[in-house]
C-alpha positions as CSV (number, residue, x, y, z in Angstrom):
1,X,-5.1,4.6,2.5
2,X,-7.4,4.4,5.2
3,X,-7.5,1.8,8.0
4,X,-11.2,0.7,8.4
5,X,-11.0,-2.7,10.7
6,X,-13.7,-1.6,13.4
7,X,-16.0,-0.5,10.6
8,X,-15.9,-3.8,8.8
9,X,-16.5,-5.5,11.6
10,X,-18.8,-3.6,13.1
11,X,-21.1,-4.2,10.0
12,X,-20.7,-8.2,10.6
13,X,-22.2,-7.9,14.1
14,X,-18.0,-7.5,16.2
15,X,-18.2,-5.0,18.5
16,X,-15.0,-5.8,20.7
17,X,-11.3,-5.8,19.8
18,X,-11.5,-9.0,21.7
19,X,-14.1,-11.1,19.9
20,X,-12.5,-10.2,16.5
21,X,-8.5,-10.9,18.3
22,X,-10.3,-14.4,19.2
23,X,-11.7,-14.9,15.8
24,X,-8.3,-14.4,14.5
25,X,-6.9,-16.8,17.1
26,X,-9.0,-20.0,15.6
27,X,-7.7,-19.1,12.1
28,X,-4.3,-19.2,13.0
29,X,-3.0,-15.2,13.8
30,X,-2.0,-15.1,17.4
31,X,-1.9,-11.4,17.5
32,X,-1.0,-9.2,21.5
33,X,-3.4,-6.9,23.1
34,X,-1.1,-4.4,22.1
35,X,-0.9,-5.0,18.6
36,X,-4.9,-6.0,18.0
37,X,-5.7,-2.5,20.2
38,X,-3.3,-0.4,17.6
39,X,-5.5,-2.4,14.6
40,X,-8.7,-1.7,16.1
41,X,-8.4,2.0,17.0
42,X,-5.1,3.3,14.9
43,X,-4.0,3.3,11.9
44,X,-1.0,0.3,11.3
45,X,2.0,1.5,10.0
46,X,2.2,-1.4,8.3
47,X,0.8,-5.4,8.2
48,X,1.9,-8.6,6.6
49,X,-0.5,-9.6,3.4
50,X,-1.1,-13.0,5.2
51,X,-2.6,-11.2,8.3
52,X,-4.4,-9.0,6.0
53,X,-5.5,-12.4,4.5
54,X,-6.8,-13.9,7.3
55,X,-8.3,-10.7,8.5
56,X,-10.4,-10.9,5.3
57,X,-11.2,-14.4,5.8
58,X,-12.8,-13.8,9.4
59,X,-14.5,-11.0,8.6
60,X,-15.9,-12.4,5.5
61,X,-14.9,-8.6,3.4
62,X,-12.6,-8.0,0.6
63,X,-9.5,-6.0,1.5
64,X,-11.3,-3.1,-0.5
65,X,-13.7,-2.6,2.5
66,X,-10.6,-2.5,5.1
67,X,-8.0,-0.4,3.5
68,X,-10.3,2.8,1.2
69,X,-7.8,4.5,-1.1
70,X,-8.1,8.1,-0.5
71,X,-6.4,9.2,-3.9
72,X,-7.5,12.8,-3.6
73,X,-4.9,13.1,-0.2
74,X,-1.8,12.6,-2.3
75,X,0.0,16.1,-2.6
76,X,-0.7,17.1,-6.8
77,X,2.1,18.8,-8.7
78,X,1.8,22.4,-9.1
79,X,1.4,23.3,-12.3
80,X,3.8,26.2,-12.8
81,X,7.0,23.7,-11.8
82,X,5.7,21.2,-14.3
83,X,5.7,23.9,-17.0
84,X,9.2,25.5,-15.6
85,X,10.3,22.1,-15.5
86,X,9.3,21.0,-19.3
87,X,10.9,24.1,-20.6
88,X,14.6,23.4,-18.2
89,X,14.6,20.3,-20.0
90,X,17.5,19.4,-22.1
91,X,17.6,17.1,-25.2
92,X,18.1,13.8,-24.6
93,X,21.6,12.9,-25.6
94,X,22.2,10.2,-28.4
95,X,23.7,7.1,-27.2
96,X,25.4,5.5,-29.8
97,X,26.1,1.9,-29.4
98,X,30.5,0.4,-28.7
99,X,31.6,-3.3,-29.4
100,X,32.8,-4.8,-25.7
101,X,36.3,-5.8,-27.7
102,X,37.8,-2.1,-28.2
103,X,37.0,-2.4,-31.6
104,X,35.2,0.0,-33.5
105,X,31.5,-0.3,-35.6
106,X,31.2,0.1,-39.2
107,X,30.4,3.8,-40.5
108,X,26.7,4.1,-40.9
């Protein structure tokens, strides 16, 4: 995933970390110069879905145009350990079903 807070805003006229942190502040998310610099410029490590809510809410987005999937980053299988893999498997073994009393099941 990508972070794209400054982007979002940018396109609804919020230059400044500030403005945006102040924004936030008259919705309800206190958030420290530290913390709203690391949004603005970084990428989070993580943040809370009700930040990301009212993040959304300010800037007026969906969260689709603050966090882009970026699908074609994840590491792909390599095809010759799939195949090696496939072939190494073993049958499944058959699990055949016990009373909980000791007691045995009927012959089938």
């Amino acid at each position: 995933m990508r972070w794209n807070l400054r982007l979002a805003a940018a396109n609804r006229g919020i230059w400044q970390a500030s403005d945006l942190q102040r924004l936030l502040a008259e919705r309800g998310l206190v958030i420290s110069a530290g913390k709203m610099s690391h949004l603005w410029s970084g990428q989070p490590a993580s943040i809370k879905l009700a930040d990301l809510d009212v993040i959304c809410a300010v800037l007026g987005c969906e969260v689709g145009e603050v966090l882009i999937p970026e699908p074609e980053k994840l590491p792909q299988p390599d095809s010759t350990e799939a195949e090696q893999a496939t072939a190494n498997e073993r049958p499944t073994p058959r699990v055949l079903p016990r009373r909980r009393d000791g007691r045995s099941l009927p012959p089938t």
